[in-house]
C-alpha positions as CSV (number, residue, x, y, z in Angstrom):
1,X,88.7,-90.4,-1.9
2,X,88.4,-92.2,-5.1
3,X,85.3,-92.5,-7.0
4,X,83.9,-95.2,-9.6
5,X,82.6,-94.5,-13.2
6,X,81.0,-96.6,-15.7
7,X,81.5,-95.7,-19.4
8,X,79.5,-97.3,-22.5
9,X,76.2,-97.0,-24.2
10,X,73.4,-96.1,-22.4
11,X,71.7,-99.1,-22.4
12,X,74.1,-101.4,-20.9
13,X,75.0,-98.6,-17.8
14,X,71.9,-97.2,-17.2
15,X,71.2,-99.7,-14.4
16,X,74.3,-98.6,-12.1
17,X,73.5,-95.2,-10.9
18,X,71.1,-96.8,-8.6
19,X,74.0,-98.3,-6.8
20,X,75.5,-95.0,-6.5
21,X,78.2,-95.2,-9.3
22,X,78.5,-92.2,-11.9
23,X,78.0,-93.1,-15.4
24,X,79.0,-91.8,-18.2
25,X,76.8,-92.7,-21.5
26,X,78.2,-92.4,-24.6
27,X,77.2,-92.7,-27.9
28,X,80.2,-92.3,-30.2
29,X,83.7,-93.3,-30.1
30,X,85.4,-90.1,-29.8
31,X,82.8,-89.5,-27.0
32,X,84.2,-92.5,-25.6
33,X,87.7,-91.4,-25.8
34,X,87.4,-88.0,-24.9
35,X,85.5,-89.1,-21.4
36,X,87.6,-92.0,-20.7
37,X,91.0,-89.6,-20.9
38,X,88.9,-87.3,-19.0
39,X,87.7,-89.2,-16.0
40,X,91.1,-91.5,-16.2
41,X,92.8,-88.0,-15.3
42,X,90.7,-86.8,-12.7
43,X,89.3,-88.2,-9.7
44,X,88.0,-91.4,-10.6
45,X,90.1,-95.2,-9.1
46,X,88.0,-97.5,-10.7
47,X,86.5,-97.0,-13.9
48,X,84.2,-100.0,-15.7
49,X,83.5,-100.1,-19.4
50,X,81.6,-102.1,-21.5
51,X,83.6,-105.2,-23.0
52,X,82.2,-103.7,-26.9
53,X,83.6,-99.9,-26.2
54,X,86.7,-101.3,-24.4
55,X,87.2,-103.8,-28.1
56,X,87.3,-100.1,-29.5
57,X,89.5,-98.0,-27.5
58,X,92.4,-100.5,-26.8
59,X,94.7,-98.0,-27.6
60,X,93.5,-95.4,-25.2
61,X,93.3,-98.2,-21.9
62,X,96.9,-99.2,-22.0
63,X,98.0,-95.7,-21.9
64,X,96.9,-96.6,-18.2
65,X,97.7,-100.3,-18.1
66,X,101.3,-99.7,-15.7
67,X,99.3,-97.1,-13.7
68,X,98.3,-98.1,-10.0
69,X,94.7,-95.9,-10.7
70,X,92.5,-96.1,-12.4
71,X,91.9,-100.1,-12.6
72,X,90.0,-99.9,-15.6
73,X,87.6,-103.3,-15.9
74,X,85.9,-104.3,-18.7
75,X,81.9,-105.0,-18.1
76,X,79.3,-107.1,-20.4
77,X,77.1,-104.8,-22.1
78,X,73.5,-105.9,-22.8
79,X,74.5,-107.5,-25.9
80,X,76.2,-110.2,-23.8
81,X,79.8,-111.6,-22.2
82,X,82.8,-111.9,-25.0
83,X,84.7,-113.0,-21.9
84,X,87.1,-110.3,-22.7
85,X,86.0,-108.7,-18.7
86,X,87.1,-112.3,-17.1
87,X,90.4,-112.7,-19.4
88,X,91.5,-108.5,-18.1
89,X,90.9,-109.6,-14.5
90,X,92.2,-113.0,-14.6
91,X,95.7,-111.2,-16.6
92,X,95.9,-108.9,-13.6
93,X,95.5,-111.5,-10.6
94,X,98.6,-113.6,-12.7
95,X,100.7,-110.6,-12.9
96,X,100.2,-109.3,-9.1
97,X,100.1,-113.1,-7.8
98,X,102.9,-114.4,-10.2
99,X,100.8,-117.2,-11.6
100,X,97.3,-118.7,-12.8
101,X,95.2,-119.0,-9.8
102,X,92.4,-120.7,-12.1
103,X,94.3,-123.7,-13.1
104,X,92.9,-123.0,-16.9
């Protein structure tokens, strides 16, 4: 069985170990890196990272982009939505569905 992570700062995850999820605060970017390769390789399906760390390790997410797991989602961190979460989803439904459910 799969399990779901959540990777950023600690300010922005800290909230969702009480639903159960692992978390995984970092605090620099090759911390980042180095735990996002690490759980992308292990046992984790789902992974969620904050929309600011994703912005900094775009090159290290599409080496997993074509894979089936993980689905790695982008989350708002406490400094707010970019919008970039919504536009990752939203690019996956019109791939898997073959067009823009959203009309926008």
């Amino acid at each position: 069985m799969y399990k779901i992570a959540v990777l950023g700062d600690y300010d922005s995850i800290y909230g969702f170990a009480t639903l159960g999820l692992d978390t995984f605060p970092v605090s620099t970017l090759e911390e980042a890196a180095e735990t996002l390769n690490k759980l992308a390789t292990g046992r984790y399906g789902v992974i969620y990272i904050t929309e600011a760390m994703a912005a900094q390790l775009k090159q290290e997410i599409s080496r997993y982009e074509e894979q089936i797991t993980p689905a790695i989602i982008q989350i708002p961190g406490i400094a707010g939505n970019t919008g970039a979460g919504v536009s990752g989803v939203k690019k996956s439904v019109e791939i898997a569905v073959g067009s823009d459910i959203l009309f926008s």
